[in-house]
N, CA, C and O of each residue as an XYZ file, in Angstrom:
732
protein
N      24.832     92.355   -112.409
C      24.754     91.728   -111.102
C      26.085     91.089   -110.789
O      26.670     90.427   -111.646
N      26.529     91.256   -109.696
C      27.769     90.486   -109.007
C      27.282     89.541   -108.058
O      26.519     89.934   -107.176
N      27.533     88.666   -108.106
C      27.312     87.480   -107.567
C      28.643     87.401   -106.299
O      28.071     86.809   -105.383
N      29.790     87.638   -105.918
C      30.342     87.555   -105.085
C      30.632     88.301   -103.886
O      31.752     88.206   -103.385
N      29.764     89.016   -103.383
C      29.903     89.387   -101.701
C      29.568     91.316   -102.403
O      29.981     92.208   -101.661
N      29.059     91.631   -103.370
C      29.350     93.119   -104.140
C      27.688     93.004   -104.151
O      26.898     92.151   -104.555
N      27.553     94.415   -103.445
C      25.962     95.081   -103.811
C      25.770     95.268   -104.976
O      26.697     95.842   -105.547
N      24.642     94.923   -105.770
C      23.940     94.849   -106.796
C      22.376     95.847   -106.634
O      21.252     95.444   -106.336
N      22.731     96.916   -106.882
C      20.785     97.783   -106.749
C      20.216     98.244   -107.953
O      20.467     99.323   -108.491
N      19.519     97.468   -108.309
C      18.757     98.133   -109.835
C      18.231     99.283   -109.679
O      17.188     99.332   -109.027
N      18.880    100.695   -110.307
C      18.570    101.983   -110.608
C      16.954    101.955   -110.083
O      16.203    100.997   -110.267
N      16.546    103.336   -109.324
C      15.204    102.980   -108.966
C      14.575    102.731   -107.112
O      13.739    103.323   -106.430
N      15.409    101.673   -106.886
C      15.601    100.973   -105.785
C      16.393    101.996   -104.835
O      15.800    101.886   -103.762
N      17.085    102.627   -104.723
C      17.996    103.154   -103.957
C      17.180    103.704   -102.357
O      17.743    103.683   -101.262
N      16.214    104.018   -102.532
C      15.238    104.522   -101.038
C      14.509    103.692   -100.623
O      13.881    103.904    -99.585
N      14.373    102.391   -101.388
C      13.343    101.204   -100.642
C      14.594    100.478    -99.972
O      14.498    100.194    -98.778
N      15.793    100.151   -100.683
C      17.080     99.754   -100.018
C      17.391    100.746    -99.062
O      17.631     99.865    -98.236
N      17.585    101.694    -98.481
C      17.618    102.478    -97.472
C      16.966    102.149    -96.644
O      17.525    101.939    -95.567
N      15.583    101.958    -96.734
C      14.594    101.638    -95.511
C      14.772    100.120    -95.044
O      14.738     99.849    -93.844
N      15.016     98.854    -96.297
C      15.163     97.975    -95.567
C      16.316     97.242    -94.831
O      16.388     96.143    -94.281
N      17.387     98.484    -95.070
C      18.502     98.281    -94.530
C      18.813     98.232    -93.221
O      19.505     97.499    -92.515
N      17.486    100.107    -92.911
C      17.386    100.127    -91.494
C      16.558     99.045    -90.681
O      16.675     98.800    -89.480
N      15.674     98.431    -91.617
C      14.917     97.612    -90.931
C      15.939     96.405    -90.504
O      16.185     95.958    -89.384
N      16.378     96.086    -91.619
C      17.352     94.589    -91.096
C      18.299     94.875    -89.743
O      18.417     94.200    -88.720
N      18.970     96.219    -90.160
C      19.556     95.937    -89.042
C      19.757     96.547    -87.685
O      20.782     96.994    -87.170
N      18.447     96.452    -87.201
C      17.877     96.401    -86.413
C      17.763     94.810    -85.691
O      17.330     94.745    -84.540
N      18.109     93.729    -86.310
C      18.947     92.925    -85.930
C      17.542     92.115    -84.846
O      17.944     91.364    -83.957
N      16.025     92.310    -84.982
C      15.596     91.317    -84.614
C      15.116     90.181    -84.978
O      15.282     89.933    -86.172
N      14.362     89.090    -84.122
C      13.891     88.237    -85.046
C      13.035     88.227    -86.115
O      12.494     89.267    -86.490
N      12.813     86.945    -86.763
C      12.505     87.328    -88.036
C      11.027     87.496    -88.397
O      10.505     88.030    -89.375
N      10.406     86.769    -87.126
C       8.982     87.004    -87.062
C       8.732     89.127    -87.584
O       8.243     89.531    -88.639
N       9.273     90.014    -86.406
C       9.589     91.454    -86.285
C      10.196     91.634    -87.223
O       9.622     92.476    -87.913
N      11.371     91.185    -87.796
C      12.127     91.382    -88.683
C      11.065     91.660    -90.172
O      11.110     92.542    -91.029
N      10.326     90.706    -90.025
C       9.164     90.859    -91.330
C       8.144     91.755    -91.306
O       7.613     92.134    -92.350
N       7.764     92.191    -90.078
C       6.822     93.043    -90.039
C       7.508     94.600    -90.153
O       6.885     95.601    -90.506
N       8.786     94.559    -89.810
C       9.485     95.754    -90.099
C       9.698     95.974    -91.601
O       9.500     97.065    -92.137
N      10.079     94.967    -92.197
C       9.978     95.144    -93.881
C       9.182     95.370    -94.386
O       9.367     95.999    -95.428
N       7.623     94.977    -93.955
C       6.803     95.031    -94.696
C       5.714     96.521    -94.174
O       4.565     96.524    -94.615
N       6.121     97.583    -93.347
C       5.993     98.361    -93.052
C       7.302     99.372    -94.119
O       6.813    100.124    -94.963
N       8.258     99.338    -94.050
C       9.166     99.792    -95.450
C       8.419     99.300    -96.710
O       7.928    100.244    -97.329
N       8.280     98.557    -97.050
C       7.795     97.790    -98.575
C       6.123     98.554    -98.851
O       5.781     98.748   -100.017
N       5.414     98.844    -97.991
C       4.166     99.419    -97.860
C       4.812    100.931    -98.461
O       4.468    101.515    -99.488
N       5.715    101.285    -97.597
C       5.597    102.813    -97.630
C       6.344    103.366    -98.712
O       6.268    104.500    -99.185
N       7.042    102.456    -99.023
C       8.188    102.496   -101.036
C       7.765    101.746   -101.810
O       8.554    101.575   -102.739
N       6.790    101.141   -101.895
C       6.590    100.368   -102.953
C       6.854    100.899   -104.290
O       6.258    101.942   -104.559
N       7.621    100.403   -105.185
C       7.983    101.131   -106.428
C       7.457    100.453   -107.450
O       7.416     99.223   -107.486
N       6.971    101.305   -108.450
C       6.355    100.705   -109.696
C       6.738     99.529   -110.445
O       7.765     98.857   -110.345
N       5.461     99.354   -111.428
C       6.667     97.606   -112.075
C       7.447     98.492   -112.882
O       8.559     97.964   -112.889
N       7.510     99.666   -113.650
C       8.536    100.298   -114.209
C       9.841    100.084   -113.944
O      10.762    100.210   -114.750
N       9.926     99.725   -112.689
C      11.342     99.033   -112.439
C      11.993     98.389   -113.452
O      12.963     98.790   -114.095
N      11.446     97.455   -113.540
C      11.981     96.732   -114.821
C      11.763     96.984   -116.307
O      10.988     97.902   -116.574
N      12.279     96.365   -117.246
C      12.499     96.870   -118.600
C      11.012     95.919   -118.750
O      10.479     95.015   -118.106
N      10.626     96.920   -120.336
C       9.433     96.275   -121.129
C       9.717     95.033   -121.295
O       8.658     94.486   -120.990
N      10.683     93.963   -121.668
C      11.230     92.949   -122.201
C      10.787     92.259   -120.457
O       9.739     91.638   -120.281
N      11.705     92.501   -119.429
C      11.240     91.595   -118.052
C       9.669     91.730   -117.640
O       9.224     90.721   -117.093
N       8.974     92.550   -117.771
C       7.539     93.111   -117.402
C       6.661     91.942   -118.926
O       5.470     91.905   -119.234
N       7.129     91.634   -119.171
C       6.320     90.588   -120.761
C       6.144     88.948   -119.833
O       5.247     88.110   -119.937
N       7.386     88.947   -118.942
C       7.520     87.187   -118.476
C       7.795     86.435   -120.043
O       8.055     86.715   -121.213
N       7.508     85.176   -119.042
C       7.791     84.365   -120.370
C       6.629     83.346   -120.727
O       6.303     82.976   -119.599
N       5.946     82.783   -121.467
C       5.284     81.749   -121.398
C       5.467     80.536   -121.040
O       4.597     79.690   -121.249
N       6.683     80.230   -120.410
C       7.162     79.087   -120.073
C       6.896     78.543   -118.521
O       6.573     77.461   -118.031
N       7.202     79.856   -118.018
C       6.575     79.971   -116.267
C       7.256     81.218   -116.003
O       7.815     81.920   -116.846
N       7.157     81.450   -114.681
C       7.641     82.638   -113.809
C       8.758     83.032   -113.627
O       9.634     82.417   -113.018
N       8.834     83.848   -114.014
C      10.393     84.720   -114.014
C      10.432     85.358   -112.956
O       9.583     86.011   -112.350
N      11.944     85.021   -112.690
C      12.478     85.947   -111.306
C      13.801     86.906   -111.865
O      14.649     86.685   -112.729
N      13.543     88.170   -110.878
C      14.529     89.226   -111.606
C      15.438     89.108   -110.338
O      14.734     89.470   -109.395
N      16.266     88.881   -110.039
C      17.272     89.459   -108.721
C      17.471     90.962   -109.563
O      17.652     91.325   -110.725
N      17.267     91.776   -107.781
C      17.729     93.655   -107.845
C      18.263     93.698   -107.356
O      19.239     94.096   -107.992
N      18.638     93.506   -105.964
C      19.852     93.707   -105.263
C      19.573     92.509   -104.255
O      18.673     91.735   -103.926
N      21.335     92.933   -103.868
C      21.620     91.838   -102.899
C      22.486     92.775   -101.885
O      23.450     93.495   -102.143
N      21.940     92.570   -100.864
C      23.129     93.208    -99.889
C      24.229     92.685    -99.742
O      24.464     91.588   -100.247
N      25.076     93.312    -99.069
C      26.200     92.938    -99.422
C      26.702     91.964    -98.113
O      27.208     90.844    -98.180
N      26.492     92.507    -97.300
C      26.538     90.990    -96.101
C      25.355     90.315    -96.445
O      25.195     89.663    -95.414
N      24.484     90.038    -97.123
C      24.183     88.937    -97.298
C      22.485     88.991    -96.010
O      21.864     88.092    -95.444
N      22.366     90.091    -96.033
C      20.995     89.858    -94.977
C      20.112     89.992    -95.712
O      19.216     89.462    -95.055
N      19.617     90.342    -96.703
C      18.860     90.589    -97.601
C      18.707     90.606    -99.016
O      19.524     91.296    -99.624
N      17.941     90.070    -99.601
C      17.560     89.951   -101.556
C      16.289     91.054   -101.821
O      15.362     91.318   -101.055
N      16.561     91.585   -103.123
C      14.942     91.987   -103.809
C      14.861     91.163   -104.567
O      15.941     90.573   -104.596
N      13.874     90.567   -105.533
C      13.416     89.993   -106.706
C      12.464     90.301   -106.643
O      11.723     90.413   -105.666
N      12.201     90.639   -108.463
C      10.946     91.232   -109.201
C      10.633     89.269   -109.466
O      11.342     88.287   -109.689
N       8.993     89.580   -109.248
C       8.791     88.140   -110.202
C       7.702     88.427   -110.916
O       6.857     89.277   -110.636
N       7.728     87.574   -112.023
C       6.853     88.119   -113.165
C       6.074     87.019   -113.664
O       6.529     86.066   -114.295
N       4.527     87.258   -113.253
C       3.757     85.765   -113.427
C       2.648     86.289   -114.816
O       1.873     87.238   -114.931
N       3.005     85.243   -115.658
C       1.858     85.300   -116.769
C       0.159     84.609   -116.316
O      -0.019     83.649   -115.566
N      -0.457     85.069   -116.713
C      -1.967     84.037   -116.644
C      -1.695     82.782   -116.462
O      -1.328     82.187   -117.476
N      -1.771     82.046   -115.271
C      -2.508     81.119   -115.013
C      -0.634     79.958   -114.132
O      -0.508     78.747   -113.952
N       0.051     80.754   -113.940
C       1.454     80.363   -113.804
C       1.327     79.960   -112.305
O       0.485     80.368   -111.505
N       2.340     79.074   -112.089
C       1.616     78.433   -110.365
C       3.069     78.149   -109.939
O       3.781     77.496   -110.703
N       3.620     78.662   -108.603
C       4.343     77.525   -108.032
C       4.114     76.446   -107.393
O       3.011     76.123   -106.951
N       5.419     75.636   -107.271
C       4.893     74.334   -106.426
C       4.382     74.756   -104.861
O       4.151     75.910   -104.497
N       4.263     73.530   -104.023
C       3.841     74.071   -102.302
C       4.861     74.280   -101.929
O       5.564     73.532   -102.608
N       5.717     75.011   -101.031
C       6.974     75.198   -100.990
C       7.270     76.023    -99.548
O       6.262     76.508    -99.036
N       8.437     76.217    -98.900
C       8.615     76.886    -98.109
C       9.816     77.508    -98.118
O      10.346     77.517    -99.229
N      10.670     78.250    -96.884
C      11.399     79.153    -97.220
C      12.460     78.988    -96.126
O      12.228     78.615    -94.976
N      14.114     79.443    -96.832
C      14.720     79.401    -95.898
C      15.155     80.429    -94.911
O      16.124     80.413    -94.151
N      14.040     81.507    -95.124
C      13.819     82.948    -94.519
C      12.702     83.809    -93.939
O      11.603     83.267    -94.052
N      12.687     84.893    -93.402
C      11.349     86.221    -93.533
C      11.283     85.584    -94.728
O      11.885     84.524    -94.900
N      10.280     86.367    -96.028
C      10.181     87.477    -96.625
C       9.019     87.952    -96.863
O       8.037     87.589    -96.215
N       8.960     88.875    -97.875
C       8.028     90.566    -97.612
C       7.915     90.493    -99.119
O       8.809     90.442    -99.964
N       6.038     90.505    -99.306
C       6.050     90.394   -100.862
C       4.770     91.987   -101.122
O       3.649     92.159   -100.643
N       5.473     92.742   -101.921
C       4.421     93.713   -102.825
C       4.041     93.575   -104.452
O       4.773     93.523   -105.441
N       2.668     93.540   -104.315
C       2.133     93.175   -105.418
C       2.029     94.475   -106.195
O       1.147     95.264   -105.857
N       2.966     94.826   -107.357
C       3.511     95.685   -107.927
C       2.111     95.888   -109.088
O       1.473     96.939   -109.157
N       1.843     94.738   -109.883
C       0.755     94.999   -111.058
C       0.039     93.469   -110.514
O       0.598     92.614   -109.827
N      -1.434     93.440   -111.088
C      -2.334     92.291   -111.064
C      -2.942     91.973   -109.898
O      -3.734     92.599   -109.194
N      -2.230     90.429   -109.759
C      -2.735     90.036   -108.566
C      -2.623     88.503   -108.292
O      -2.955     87.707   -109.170
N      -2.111     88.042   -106.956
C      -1.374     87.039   -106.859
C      -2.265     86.550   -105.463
O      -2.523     87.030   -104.359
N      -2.567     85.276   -106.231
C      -3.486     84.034   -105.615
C      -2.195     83.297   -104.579
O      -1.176     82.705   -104.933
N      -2.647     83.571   -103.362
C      -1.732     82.499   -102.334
C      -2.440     81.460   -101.625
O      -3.542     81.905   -101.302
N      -2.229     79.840   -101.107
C      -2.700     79.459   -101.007
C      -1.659     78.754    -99.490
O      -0.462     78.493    -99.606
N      -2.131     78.639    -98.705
C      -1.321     79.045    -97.238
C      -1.620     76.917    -96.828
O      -2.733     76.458    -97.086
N      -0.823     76.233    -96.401
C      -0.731     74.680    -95.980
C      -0.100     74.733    -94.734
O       0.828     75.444    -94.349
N      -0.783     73.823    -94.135
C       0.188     73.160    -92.762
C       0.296     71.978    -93.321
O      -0.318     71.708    -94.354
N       1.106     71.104    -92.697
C       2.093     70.071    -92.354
C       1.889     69.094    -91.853
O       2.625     68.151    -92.145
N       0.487     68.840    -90.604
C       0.599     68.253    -89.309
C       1.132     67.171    -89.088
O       1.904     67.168    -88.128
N       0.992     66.162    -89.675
C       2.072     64.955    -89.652
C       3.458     64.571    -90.241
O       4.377     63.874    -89.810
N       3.311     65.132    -91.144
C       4.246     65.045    -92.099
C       4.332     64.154    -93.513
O       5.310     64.110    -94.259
N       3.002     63.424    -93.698
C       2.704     62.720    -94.588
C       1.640     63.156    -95.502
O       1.367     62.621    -96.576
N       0.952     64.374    -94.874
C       0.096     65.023    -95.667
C      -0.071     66.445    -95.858
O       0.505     66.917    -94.877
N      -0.651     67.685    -96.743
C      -0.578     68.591    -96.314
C      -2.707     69.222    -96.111
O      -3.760     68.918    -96.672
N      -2.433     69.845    -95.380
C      -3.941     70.514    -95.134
C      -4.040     71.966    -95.409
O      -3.136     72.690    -94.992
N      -5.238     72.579    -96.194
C      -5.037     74.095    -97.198
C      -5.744     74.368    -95.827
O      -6.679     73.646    -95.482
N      -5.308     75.401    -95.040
C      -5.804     76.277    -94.196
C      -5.603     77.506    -94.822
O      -5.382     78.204    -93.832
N      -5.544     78.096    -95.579
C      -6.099     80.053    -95.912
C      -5.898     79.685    -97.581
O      -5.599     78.688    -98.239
N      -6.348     81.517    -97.917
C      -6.032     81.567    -99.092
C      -6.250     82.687    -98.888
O      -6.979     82.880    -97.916
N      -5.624     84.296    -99.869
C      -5.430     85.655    -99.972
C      -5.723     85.376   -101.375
O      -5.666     84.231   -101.824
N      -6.159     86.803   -102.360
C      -6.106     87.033   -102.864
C      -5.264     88.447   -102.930
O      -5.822     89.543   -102.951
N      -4.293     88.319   -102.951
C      -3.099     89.831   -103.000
C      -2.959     90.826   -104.141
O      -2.016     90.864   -104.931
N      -4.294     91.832   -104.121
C      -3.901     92.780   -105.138
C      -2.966     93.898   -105.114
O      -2.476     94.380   -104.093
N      -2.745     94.292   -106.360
C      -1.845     96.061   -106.831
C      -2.190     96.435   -105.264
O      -3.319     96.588   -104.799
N      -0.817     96.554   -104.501
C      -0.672     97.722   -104.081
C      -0.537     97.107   -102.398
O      -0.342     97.902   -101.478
N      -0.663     95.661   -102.160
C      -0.707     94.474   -100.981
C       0.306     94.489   -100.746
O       1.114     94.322   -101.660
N       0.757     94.694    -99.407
C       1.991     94.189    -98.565
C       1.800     93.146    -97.827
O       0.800     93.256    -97.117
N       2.702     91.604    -97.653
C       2.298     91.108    -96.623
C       3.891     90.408    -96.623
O       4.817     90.467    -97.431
N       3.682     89.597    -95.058
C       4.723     88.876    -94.780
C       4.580     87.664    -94.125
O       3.585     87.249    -93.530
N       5.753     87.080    -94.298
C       5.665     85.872    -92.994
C       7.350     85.501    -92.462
O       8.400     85.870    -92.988
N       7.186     84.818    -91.488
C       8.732     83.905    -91.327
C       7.924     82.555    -90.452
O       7.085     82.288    -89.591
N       9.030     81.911    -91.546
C       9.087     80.408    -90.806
C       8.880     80.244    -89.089
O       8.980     81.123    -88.232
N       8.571     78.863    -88.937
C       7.706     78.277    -89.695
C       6.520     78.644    -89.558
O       6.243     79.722    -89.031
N       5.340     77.550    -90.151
C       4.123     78.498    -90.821
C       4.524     78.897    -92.003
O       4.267     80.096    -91.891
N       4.947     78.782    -93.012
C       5.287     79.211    -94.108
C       4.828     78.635    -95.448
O       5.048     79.091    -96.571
N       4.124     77.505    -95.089
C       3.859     76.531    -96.034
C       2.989     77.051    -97.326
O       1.835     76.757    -97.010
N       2.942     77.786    -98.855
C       2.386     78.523    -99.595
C       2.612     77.751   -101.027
O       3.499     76.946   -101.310
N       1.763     78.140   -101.672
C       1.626     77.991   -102.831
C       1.051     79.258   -104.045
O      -0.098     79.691   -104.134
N       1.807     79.505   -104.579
C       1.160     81.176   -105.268
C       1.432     80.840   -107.003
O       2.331     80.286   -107.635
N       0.270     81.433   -107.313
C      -0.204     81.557   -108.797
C      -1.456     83.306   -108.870
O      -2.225     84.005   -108.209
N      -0.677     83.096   -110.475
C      -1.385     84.466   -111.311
C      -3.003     83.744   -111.499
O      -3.277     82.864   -112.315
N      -3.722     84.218   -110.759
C      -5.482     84.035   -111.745
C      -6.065     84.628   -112.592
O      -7.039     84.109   -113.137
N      -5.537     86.131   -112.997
C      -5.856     87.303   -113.166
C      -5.612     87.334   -115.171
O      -5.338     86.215   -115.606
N      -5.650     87.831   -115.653
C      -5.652     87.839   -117.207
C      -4.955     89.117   -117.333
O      -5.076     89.734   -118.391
N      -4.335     89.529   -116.509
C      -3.131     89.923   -116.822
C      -1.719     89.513   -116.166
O      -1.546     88.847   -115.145
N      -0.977     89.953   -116.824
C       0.748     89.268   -116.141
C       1.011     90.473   -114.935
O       1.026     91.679   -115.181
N       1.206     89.888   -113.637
C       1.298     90.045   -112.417
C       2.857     90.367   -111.973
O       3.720     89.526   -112.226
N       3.125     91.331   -111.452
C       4.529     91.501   -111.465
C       4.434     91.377   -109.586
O       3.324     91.608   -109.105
N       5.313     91.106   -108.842
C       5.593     91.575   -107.109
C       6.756     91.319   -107.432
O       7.300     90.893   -108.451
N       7.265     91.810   -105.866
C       8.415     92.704   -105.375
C       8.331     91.694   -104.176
O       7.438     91.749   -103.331
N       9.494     90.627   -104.178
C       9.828     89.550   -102.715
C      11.262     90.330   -102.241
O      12.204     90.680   -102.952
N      11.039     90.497   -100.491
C      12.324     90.821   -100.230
C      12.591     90.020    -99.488
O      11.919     89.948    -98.458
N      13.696     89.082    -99.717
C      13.858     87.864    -98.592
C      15.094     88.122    -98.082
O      15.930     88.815    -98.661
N      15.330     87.313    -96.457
C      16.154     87.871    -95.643
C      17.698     87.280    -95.676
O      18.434     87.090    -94.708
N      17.954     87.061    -96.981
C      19.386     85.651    -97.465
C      19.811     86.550    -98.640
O      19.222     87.520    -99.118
N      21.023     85.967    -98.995
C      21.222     86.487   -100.383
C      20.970     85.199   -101.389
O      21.686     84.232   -101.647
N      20.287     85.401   -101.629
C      19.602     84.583   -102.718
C      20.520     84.026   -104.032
O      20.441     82.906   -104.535
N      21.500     85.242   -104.480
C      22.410     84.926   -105.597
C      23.504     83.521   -104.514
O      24.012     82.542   -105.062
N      23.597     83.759   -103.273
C      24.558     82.938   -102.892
C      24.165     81.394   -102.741
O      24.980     80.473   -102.777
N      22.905     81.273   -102.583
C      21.926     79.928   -102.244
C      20.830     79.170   -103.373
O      20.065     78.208   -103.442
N      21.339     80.336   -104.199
C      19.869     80.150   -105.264
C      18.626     80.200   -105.549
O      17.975     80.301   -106.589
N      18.329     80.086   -104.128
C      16.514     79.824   -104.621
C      16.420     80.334   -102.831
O      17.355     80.243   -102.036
N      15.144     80.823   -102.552
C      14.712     81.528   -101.278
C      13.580     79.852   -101.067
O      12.914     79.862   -100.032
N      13.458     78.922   -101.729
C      12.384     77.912   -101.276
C      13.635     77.081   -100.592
O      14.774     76.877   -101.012
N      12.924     76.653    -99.280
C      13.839     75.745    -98.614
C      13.598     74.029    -98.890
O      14.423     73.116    -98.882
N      12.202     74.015    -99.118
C      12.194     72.634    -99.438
C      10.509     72.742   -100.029
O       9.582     73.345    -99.490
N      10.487     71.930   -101.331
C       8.660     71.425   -102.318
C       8.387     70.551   -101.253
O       9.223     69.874   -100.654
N       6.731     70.612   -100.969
C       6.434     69.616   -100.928
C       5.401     68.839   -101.915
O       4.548     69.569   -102.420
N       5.352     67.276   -102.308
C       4.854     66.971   -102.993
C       3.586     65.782   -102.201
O       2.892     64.936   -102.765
N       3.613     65.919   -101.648
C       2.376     65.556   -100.722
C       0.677     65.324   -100.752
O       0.152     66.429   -100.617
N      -0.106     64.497   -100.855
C      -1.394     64.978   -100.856
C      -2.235     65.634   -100.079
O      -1.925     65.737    -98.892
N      -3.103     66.046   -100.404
C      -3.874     67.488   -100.027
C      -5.208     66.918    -99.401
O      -6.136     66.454   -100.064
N      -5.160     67.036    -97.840
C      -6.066     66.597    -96.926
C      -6.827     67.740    -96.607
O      -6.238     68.808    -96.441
N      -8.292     67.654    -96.475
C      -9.381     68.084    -96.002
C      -8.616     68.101    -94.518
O      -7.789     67.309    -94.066
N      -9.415     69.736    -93.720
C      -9.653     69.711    -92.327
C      -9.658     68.491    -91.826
O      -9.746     67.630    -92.701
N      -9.569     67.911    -90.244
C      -9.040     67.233    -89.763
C     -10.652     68.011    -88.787
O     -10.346     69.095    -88.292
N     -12.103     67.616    -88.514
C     -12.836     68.623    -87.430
C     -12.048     67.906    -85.864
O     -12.324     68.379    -84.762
């Protein structure tokens, strides 16, 4: 991986990067922008074979993220992430689209609003199995995702940043308590 302004495509990838290339740049917003990816990501979804036996194991520690490529202007990331039994992120949001395929298992999302800003309220929850495309863009973004499944869960996030340049695709945790509906 190159980390400085140089495409990075993990062998494999080369025709799902084609499609979401055309999708990006196409240059609309990101609401469209996501539904265009995730119409590519549906139609290439590539195996967890992608990755080596050693990344497809995770770790017991928490969730591993693989960066695959990075475009090279910077409009777009892949990352493999690799969730063991029972692995959770925090509530979190994003400083982008992105477009997640659930490669092996199956990945528990748990969807929050905001409304005041002092609390958060669980409005949805998905259960995203093998073979699920979905998307979102800010705002509305508010999620929380964990493995439930008893096996280790691999997806495929394509977010609309370069990720090696910013670090992390979460724009900001929240640590907030968790309010019941509001009738």
């Amino acid at each position: 991986m190159s980390l400085n302004g140089s495409v990075m495509t993990r062998p494999g990838l080369a025709h799902l990067v084609e499609g979401l290339r055309a999708a990006v740049d196409r240059h609309a917003d990101w609401e469209r922008t996501a539904a265009l990816v995730t119409d590519v990501l549906r139609d290439r979804l590539p195996g967890p074979d992608l990755l080596t036996a050693e990344e497809q194991a995770g770790d017991p520690g928490g969730y591993q993220s693989h960066l695959l490529h990075v475009e090279q202007d910077g409009g777009f990331s892949v990352v493999a992430v690799v969730w063991r039994t029972g692995q959770v992120t925090t509530i979190h949001d994003h400083v982008s689209w992105c477009v997640v395929g659930v490669l092996r298992g199956v990945e528990h999302e748990e969807l929050f609003a905001c409304p005041t800003g002092d609390h958060l309220v669980r409005v949805g929850e998905s259960a995203n199995a093998e073979g699920s495309v979905s998307g979102f863009a800010p705002p509305g973004d508010i999620h929380r995702v964990h493995n439930p499944a008893e096996q280790t869960t691999i997806s495929l996030h394509v977010y609309g940043t370069d990720v090696s340049r910013i670090g992390s695709s979460v724009r900001r945790e929240y640590h907030l308590p968790i309010r019941p509906v509001e009738d």
